[in-house]
C-alpha positions as CSV (number, residue, x, y, z in Angstrom):
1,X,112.4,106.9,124.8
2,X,114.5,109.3,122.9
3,X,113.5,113.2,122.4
4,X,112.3,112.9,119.0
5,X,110.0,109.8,119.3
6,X,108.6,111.2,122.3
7,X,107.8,114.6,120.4
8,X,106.7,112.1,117.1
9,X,104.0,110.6,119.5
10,X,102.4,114.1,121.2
11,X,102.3,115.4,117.7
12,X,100.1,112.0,116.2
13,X,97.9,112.8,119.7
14,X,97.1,116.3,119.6
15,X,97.1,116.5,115.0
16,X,94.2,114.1,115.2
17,X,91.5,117.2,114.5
18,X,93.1,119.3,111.5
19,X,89.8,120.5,110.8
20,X,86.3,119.9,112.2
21,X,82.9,120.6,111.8
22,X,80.1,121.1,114.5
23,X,78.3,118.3,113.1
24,X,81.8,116.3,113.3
25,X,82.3,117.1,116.5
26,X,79.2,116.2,118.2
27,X,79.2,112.9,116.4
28,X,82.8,112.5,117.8
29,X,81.7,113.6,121.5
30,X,79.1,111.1,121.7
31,X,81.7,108.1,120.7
32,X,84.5,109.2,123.2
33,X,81.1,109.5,125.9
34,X,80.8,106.4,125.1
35,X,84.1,105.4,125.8
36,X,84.4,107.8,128.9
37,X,87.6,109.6,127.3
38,X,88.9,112.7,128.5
39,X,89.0,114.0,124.9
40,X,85.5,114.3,125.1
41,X,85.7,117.3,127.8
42,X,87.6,119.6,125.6
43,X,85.5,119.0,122.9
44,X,82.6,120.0,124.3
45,X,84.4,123.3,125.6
46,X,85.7,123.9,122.8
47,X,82.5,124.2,120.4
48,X,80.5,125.2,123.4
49,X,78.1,122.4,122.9
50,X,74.6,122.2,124.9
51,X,73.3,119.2,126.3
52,X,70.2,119.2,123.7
53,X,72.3,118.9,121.0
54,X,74.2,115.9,122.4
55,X,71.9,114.2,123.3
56,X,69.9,114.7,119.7
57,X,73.4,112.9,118.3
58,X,72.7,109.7,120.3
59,X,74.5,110.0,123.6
60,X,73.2,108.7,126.4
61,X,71.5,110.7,129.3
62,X,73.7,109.7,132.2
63,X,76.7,110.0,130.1
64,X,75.7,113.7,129.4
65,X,74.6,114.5,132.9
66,X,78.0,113.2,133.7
67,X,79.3,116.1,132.1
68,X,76.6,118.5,133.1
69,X,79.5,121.2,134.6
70,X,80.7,121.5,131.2
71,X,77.3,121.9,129.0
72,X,75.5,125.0,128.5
């Protein structure tokens, strides 16, 4: 794969959040917990997000306790 394409592909991975709301985000944590994606961890670093408030979005508990290093 060529420079360009390469660069063309990071870019469409990491311009996927222009903009984003708390509320956005903790509706988009609890899909990727769902899905047990990595993106997940940096959101929840990122916004600082407590355990409470994921799992008042709909997450489950295990999949929070999963993560229970990164929550406040």
């Amino acid at each position: 794969m060529g420079k360009a394409k390469k660069r063309s592909f990071q870019l469409g991975i990491y311009d996927r959040f222009s903009s984003l709301s708390r509320e956005d985000a903790v509706k988009t944590v609890v899909k990727l917990l769902e899905e047990n994606h990595r993106d997940a961890d940096n959101l929840i670093t990122l916004f600082g997000m407590s355990a409470e408030e994921i799992l008042e979005a709909g997450a489950s508990y295990e999949a929070v306790k999963s993560k229970e290093g990164l929550l406040k």
